[in-house]
MARGU-808027 format. One line per field, with one value per atom (N, C-alpha, C, O): atom name; x, y, z. Coordinates in steps of 0.02 Angstrom, whole numbers. Example, Ala and Ser with C-alpha at 12.3 -4.5 7.8 and 13.67 -1.06 7.14 Angstrom:
2
atom = (N,CA,C,O,N,CA,C,O);
east = (660,615,660,712,642,684,645,670);
north = (-284,-225,-165,-166,-112,-53,2,57);
up = (390,390,390,423,354,357,394,402);
END
This chain:
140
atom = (N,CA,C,O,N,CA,C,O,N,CA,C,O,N,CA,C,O,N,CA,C,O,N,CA,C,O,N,CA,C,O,N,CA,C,O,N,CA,C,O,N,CA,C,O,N,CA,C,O,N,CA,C,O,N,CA,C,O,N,CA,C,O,N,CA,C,O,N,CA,C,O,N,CA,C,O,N,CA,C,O,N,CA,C,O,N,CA,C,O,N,CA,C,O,N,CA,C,O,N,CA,C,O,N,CA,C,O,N,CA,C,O,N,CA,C,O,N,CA,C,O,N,CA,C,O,N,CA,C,O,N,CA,C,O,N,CA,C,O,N,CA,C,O,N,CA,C,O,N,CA,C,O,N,CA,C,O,N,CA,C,O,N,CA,C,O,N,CA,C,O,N,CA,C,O,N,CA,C,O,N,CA,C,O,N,CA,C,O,N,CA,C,O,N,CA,C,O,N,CA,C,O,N,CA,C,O,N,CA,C,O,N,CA,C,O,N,CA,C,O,N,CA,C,O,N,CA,C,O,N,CA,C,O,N,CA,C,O,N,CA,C,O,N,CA,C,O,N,CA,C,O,N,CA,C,O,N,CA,C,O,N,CA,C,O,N,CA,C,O,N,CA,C,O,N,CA,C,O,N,CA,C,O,N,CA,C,O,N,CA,C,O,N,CA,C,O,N,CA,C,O,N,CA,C,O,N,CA,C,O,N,CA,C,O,N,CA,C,O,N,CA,C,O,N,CA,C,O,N,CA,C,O,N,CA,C,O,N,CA,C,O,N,CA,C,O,N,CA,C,O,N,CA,C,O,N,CA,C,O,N,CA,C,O,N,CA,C,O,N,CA,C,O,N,CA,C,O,N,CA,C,O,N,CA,C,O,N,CA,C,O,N,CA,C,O,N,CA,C,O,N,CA,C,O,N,CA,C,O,N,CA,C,O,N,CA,C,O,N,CA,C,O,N,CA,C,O,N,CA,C,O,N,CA,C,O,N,CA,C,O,N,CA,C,O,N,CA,C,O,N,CA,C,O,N,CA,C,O,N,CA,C,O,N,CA,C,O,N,CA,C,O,N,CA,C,O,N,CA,C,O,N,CA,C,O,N,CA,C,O,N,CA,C,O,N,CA,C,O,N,CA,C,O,N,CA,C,O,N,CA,C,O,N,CA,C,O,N,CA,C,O,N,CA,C,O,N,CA,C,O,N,CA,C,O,N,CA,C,O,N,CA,C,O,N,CA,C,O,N,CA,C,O,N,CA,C,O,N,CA,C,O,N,CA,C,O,N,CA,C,O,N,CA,C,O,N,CA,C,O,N,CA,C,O,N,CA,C,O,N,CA,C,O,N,CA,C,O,N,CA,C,O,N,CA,C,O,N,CA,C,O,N,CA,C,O,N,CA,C,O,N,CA,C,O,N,CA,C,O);
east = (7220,7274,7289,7247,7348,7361,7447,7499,7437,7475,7531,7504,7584,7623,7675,7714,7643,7700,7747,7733,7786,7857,7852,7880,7812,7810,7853,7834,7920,7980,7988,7992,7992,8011,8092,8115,8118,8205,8229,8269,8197,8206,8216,8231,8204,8217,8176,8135,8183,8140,8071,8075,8029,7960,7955,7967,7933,7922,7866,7825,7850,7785,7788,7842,7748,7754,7653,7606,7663,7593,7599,7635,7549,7519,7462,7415,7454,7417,7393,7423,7348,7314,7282,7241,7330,7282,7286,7340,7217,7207,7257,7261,7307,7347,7307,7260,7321,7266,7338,7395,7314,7381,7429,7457,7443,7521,7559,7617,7521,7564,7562,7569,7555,7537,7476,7431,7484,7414,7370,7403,7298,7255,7234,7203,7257,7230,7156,7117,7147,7061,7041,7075,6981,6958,6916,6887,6920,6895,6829,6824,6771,6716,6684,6720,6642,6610,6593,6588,6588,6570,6497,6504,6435,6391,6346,6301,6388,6386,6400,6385,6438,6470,6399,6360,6412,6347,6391,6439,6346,6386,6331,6340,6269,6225,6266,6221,6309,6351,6370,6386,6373,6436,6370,6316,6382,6374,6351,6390,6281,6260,6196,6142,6207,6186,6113,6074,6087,6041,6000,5942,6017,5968,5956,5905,6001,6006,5927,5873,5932,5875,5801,5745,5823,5762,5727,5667,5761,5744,5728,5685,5747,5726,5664,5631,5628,5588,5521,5461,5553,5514,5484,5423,5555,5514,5461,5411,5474,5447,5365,5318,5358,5291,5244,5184,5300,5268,5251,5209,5266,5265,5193,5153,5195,5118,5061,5011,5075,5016,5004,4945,5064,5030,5016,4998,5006,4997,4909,4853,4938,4846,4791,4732,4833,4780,4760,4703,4800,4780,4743,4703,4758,4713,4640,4590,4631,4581,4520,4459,4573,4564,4523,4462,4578,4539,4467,4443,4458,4408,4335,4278,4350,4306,4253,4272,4177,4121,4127,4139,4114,4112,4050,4050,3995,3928,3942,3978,3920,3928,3874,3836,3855,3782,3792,3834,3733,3752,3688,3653,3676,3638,3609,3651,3568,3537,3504,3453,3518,3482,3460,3490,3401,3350,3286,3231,3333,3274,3249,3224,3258,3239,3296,3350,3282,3353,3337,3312,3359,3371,3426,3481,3409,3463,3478,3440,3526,3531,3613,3654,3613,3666,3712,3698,3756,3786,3853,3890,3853,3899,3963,3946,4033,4087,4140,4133,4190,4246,4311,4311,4358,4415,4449,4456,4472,4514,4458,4480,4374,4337,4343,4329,4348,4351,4310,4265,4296,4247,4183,4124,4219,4183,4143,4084,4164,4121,4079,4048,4077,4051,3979,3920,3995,3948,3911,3882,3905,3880,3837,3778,3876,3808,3779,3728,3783,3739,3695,3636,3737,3652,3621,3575,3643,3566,3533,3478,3553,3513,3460,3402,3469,3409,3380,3420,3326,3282,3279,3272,3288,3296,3363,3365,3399,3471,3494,3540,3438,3468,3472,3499,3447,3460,3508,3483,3559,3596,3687,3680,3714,3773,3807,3802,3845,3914,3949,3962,3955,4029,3989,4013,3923,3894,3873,3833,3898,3886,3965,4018,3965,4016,4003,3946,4077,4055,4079,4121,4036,4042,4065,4030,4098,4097,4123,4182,4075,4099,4149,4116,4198,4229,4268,4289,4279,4301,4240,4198,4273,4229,4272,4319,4254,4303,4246,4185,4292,4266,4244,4267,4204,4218,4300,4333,4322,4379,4436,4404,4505,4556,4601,4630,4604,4645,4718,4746,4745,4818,4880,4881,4933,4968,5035,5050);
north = (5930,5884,5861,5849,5855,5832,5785,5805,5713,5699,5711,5729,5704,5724,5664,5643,5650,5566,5562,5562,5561,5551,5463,5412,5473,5414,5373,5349,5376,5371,5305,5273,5265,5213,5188,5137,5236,5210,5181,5179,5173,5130,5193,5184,5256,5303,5290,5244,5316,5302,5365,5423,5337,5394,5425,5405,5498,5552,5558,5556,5569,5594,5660,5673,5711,5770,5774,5769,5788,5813,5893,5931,5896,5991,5989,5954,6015,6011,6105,6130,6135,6212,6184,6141,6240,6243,6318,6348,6350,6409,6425,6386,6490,6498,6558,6578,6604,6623,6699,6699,6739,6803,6815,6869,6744,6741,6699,6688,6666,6645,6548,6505,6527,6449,6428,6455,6381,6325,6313,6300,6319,6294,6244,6219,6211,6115,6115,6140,6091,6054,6009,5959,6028,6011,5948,5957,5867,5810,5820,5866,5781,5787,5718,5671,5709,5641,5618,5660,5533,5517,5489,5451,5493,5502,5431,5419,5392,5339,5262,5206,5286,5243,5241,5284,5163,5175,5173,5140,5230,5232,5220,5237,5193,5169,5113,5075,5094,5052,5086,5069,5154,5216,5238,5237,5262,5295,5368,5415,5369,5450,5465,5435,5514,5541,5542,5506,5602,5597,5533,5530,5490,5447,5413,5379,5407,5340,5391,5362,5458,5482,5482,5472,5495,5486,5421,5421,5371,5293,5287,5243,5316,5321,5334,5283,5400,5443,5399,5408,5347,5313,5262,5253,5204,5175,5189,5154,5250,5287,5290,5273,5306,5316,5269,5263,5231,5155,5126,5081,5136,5107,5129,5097,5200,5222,5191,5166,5196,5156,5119,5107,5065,4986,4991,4933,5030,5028,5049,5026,5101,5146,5087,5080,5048,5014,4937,4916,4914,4870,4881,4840,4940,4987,4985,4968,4997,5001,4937,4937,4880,4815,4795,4785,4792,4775,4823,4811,4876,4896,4889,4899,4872,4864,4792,4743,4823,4772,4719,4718,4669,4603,4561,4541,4547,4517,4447,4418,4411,4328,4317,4352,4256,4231,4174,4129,4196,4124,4084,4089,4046,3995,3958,3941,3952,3949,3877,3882,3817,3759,3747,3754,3726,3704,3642,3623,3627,3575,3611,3583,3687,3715,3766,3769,3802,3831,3897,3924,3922,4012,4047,4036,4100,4116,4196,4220,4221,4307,4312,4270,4383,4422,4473,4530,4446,4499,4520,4486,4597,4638,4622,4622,4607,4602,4641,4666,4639,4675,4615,4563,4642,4579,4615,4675,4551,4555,4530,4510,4525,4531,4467,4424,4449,4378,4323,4342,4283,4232,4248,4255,4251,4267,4325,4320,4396,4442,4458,4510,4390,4381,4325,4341,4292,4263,4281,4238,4338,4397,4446,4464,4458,4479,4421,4443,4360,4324,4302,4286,4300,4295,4330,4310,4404,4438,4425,4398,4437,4420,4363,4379,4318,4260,4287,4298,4297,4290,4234,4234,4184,4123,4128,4105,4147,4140,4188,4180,4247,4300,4274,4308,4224,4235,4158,4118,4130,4092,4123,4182,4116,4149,4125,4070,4178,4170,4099,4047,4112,4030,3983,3961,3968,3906,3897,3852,3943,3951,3924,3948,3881,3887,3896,3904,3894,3942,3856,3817,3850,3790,3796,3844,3779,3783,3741,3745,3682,3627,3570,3537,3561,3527,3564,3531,3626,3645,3702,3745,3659,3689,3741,3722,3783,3840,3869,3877,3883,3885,3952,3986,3989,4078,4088,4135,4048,4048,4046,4007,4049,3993,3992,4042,3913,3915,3930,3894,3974,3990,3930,3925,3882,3845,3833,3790);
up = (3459,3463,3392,3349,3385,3323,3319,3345,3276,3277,3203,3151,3204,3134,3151,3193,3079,3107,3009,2949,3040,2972,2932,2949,2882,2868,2801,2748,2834,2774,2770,2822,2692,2701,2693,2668,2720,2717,2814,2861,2800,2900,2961,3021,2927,2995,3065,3068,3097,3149,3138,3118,3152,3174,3215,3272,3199,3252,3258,3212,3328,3342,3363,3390,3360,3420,3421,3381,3495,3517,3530,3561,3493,3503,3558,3539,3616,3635,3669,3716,3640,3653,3734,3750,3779,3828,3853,3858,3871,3886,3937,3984,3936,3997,4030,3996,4120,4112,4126,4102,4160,4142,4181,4190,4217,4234,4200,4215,4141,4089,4121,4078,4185,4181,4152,4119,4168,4112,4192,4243,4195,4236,4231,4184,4307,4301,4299,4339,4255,4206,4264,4277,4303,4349,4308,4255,4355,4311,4338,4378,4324,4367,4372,4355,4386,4410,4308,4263,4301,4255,4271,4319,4252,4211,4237,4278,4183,4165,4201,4179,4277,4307,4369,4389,4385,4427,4507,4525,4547,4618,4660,4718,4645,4701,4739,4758,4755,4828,4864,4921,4837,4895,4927,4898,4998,5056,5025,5013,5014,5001,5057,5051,5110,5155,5139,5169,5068,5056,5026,5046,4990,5002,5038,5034,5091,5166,5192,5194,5208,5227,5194,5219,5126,5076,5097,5112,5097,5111,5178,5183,5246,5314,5296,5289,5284,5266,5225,5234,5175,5147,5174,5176,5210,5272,5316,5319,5359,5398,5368,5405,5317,5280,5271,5280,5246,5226,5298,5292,5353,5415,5449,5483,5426,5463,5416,5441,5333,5306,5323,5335,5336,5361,5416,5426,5488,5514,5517,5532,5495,5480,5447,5461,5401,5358,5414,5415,5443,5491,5553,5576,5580,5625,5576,5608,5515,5495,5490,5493,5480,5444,5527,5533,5588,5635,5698,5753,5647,5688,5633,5654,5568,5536,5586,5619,5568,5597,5546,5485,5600,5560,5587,5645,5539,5549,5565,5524,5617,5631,5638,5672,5599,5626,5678,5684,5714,5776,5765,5714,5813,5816,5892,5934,5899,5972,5962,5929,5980,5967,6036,6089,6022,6084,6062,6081,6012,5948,5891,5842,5899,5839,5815,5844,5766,5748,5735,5686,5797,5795,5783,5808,5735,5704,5745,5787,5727,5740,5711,5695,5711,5701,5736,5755,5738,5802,5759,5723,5777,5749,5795,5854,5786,5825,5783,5727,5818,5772,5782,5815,5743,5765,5822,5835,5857,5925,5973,6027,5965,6016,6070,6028,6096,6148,6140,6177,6125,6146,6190,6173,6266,6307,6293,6312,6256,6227,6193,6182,6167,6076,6125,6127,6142,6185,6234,6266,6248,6306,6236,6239,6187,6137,6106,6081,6093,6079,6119,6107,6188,6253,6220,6183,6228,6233,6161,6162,6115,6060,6077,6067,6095,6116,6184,6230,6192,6246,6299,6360,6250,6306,6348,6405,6328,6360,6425,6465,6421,6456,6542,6586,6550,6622,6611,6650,6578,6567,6593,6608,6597,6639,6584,6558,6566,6495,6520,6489,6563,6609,6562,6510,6586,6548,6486,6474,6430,6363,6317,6337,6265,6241,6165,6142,6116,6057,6026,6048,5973,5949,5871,5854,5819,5759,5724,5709,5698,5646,5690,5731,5689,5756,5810,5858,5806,5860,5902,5887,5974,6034,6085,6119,6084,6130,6175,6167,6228,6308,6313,6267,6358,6352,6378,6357,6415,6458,6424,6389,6392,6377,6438,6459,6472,6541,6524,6482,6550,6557,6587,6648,6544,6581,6595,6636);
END
């Protein structure tokens, strides 16, 4: 491209002419110059198929980890020490997992004590610091 500009100082007016080379191809027209996407412009707001899926796909993944890893979290054993008072202080350990019941957790602490085994779960409750919970919780 080139411009040619008349730069007279007697008040004429200025010419411009544009040259512009464009390849013709051999029927003698000029071929429209296909534009293409810019670069530089950001189009993460527009609607693109593939990443709406990429991102399904990613959810999706992320959904079984957390799932897998909480599945994991609640079957892991968890050691409780209990306590058997009768004037003296017996201790033991009972393996539970999370989710286990009250009432379940108190059916392995019977047996851990000898004294208890012929004690019926109904009449056992789980005691800790100020709160007292029943094997039961009544439904209301």
């Amino acid at each position: 491209m080139s411009f040619d500009v008349d730069d007279g100082g007697d008040g004429e007016e200025e010419e411009f002419s544009v040259i512009k080379r464009v390849k013709t191809n051999d029927s003698g027209s000029a071929p429209l110059k296909k534009l293409g996407k810019d670069p530089s412009v950001d189009t993460s707001f527009l609607p693109d198929k593939e990443r709406e899926e990429r991102e399904v796909q990613e959810r999706e993944r992320l959904k079984r980890e957390w799932l897998e890893e909480q599945e994991r979290i609640k079957s892991a054993p968890l050691q409780v020490t209990c306590s058997y008072y009768d004037g003296l202080g017996h201790r033991a350990q009972v393996t539970v997992t999370r989710g286990t019941s009250i009432e379940q957790f108190l059916e392995l602490a019977r047996k851990e004590f000898t004294e208890l085994r012929g004690v019926a779960v109904e009449n056992l409750m789980f005691v800790k610091e100020d709160a007292i919970i029943p094997h039961v919780r009544s439904v209301e």
